[in-house]
TIROVO-192103 format. One record per atom (N, C-alpha, C): residue in three letters; x, y, z. Coordinates in pm, whole numbers, plus 50000, padded with zeros to 5 digits. Layout:
N
AlaXYZ;...
//
This chain:
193
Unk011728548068165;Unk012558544868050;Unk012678557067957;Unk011718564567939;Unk011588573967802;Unk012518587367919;Unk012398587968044;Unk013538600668098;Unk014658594968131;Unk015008578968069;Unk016418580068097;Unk016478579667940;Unk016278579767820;Unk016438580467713;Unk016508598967698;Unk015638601067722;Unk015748618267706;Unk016778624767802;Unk017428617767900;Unk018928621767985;Unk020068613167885;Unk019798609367834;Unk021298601967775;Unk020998609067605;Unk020318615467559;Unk020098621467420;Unk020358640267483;Unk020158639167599;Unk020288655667639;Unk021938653567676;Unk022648646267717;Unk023848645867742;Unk024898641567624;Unk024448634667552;Unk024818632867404;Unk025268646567330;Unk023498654867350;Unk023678668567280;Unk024618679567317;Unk024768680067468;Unk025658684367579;Unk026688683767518;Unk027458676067500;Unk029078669767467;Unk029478672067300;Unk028428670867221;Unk028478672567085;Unk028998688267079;Unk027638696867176;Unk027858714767177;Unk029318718367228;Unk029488711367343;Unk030648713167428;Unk031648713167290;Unk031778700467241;Unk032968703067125;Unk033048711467036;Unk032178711366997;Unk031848721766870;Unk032288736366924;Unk031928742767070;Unk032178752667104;Unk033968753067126;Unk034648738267182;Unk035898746667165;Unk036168747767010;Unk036038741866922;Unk036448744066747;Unk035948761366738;Unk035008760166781;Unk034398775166743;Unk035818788566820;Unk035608784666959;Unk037078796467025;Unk037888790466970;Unk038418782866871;Unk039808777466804;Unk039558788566713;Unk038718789766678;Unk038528794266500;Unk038328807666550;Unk037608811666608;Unk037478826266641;Unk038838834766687;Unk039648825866788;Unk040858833566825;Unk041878833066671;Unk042148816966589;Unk042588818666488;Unk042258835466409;Unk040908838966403;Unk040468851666309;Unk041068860866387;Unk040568864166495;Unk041068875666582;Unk042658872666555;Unk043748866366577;Unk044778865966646;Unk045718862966496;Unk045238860466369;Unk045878852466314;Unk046868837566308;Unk045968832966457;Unk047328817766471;Unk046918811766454;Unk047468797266395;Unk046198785866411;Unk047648776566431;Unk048128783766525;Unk049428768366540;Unk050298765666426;Unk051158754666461;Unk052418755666362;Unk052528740466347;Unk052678733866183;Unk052578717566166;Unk053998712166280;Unk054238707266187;Unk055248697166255;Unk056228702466161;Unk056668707966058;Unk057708715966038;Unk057628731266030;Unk057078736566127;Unk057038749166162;Unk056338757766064;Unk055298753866003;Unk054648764265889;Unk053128767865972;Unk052728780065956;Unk051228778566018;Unk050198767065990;Unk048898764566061;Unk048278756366080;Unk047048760966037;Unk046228761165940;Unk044568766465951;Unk043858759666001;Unk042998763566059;Unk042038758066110;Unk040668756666059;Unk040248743266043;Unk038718745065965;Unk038048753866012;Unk036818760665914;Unk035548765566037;Unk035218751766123;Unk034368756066206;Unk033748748166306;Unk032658741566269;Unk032408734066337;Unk031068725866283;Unk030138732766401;Unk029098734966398;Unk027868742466460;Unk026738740266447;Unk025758736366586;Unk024518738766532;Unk023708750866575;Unk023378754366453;Unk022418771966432;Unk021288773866415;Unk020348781566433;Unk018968781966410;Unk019098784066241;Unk017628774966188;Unk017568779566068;Unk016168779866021;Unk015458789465947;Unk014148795165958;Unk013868794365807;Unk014968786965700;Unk014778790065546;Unk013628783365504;Unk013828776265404;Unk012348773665298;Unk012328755765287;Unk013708751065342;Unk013728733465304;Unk013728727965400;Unk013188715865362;Unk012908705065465;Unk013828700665511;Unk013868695465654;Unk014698688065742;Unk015158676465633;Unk016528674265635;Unk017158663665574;Unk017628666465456;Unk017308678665406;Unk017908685965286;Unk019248692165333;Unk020378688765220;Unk022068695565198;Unk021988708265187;Unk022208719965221;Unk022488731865144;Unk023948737165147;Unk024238741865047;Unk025508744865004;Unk025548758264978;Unk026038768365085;Unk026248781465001;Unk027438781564974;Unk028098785264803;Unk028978783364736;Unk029958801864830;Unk029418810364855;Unk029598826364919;Unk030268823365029;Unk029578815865116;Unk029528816665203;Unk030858800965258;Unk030838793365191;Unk031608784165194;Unk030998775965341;Unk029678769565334;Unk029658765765435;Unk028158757365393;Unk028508746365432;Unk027428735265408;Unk026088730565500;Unk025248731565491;Unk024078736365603;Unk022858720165609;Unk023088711965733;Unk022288696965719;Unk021488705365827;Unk019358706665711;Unk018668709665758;Unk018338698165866;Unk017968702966033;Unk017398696266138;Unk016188700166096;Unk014928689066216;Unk013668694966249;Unk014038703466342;Unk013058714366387;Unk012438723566529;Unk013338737366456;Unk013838738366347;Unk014558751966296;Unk015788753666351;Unk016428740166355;Unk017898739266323;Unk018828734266249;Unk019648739866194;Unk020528731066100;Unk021838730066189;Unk022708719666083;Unk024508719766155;Unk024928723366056;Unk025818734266078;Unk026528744065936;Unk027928735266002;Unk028338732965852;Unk029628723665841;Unk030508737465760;Unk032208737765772;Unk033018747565716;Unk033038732365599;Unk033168740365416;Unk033748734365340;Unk034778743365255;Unk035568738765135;Unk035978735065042;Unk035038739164916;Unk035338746264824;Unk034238744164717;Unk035328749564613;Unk034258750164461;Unk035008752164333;Unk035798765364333;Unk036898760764256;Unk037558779464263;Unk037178783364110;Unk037738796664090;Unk037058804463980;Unk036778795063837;Unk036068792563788;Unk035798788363642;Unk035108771563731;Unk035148769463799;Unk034868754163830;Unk033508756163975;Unk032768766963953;Unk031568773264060;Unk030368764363945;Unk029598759564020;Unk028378757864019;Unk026808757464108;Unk025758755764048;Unk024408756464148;Unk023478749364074;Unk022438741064198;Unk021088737864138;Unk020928728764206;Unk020228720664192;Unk019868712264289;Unk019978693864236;Unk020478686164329;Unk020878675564271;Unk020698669364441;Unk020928654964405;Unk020978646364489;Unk021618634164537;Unk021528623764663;Unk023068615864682;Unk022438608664606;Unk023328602864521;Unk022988590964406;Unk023298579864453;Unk024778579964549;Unk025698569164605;Unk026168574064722;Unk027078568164821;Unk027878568864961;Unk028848560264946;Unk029858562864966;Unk030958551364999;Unk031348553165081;Unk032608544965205;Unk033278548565344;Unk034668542865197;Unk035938552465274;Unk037298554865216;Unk037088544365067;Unk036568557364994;Unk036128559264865;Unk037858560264788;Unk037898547064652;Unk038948550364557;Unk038628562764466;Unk039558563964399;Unk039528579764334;Unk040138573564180;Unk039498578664042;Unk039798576863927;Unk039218591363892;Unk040538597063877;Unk040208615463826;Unk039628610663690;Unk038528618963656;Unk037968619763541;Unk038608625463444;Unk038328621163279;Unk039218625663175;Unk039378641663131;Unk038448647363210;Unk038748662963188;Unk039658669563289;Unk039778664563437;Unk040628665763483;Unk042328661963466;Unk041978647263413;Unk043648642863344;Unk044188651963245;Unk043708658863168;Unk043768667963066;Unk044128678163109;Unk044008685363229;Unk044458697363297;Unk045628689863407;Unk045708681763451;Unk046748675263527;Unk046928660663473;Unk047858661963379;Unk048168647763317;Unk049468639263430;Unk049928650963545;Unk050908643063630;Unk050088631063706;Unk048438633063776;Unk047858626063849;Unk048198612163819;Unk047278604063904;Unk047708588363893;Unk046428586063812;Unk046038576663796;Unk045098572463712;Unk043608560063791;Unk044678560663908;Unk043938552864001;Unk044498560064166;Unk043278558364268;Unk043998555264381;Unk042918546364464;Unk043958539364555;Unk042568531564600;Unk042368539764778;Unk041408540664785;Unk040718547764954;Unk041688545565047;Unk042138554065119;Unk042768551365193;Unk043158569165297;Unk043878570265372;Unk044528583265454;Unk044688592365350;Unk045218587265260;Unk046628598465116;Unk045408599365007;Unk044298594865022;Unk043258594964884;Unk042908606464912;Unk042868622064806;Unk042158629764778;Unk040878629764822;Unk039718622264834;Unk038408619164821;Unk038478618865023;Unk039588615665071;Unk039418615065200;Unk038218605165248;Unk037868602165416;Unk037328591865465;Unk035628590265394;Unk035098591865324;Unk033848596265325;Unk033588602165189;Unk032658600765082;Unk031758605064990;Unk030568603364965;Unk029928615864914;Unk028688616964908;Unk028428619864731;Unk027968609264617;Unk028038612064483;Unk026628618364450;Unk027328631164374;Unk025788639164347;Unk025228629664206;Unk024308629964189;Unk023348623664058;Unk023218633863951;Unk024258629863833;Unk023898635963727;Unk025278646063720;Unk026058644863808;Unk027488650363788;Unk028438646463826;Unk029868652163822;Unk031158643163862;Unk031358652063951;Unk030548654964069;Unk031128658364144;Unk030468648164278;Unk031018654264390;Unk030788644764524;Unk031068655764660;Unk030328653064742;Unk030678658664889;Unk031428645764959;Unk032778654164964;Unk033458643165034;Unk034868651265125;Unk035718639865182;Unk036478644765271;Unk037458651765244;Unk038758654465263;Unk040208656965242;Unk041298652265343;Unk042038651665244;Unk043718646165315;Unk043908661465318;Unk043578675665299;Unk044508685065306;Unk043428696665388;Unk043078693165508;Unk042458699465606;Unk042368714065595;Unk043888722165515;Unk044058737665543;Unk042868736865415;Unk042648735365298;Unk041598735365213;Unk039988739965290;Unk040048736765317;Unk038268743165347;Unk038828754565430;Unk037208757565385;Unk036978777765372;Unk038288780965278;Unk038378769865168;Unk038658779465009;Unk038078774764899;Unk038308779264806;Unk037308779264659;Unk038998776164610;Unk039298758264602;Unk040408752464524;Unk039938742764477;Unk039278737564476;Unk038318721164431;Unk038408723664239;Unk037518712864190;Unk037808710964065;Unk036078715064032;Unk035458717964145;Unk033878717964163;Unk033378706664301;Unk033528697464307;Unk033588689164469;Unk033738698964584;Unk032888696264675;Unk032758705664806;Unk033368695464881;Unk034738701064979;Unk035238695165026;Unk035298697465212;Unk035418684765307;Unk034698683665402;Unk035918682165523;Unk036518687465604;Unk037388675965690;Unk037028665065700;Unk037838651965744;Unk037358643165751;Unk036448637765895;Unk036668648765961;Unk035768642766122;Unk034038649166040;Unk034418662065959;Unk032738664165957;Unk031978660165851;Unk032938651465720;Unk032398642865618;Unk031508629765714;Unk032458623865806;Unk031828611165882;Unk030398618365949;Unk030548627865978;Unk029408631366106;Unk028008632765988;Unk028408643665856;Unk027468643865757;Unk026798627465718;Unk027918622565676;Unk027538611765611;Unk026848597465697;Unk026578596465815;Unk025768593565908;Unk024698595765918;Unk024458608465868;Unk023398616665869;Unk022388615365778;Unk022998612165603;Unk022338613165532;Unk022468598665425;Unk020948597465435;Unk020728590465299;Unk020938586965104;Unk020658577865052;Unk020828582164945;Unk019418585564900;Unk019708596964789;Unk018538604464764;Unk017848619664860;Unk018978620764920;Unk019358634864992;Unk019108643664869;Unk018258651964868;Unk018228664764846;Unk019568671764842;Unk020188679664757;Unk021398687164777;Unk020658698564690;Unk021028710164782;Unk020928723864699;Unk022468734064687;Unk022998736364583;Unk023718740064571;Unk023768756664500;Unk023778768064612;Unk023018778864616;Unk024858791164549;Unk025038796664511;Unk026198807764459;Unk026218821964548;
//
């Protein structure tokens, strides 16, 4: 029983790498080549970074968030000295932050009520939206404790790997679900500049 459990968790891992590696030659030829394909009305296509798992040798415990704000890339510590570096989304100039905070809350296709400092800089927004495909907040949130911000998905995929957010680190929506599976509330989040 325990080597057909350890053949169906080794083939699991198999298929997870397998994917991840074509995103990775997506993204790599994207850099090399400049293409990432063309939408459906002929404009280029970006391509997220890849989701990956990498050795990691730092200072936090398995099950801890790390966020390098530089580096634009979100890091879910494994045991045995691996993490899965996720491509994000993070704050652009004047809206950067760091320190350490944690999931307070989780929702699956999370409504969105922009906060009053945001209405104030975009008074066009709606005032409500409820979860759905077209919600900003995308499939998935993760609410940090003690701020208005959240790790969560996007409706606008070309966004990650940029600094456009309002401060929210933003996730595709296949690797918000995969994170948010992952983690508990009361996750550790380190949010590093």
């Amino acid at each position: 029983m325990r080597r057909r459990l350890l053949a169906v968790a080794g083939i699991v891992a198999w298929l997870t790498l397998a994917g991840s590696m074509a995103n990775v030659e997506a993204y790599e030829y994207q850099q090399a080549y400049g293409q990432a394909g063309m939408d459906m009305e002929g404009r280029p296509r970006a391509i997220a970074p890849p989701r990956e798992l990498v050795a990691y040798y730092g200072r936090y415990a398995p099950g801890t968030i790390i966020i390098s704000t530089e580096e634009r890339r979100l890091y879910y510590v494994l045991p045995g000295n691996q993490a899965i570096r996720y491509g994000v989304g993070v704050g652009r100039p004047g809206f950067e932050w760091s320190g350490t905070r944690y999931v307070a809350m989780k929702r699956e296709w999370p409504s969105w009520t922009p906060p009053s400092q945001m209405l104030r800089r975009r008074p066009d927004l709606p005032r409500f939206m409820p979860g759905g495909p077209s919600n900003p907040l995308g499939a998935r949130a993760m609410y940090l404790g003690g701020t208005l911000y959240r790790i969560h998905g996007s409706n606008e995929p070309e966004t990650i790997g940029q600094a456009v957010s309002s401060g929210c680190i933003r996730m595709t929506n296949d690797d918000v679900v995969d994170l948010y599976d992952r983690v508990r509330v009361g996750t550790r989040v380190v949010v590093l500049r």
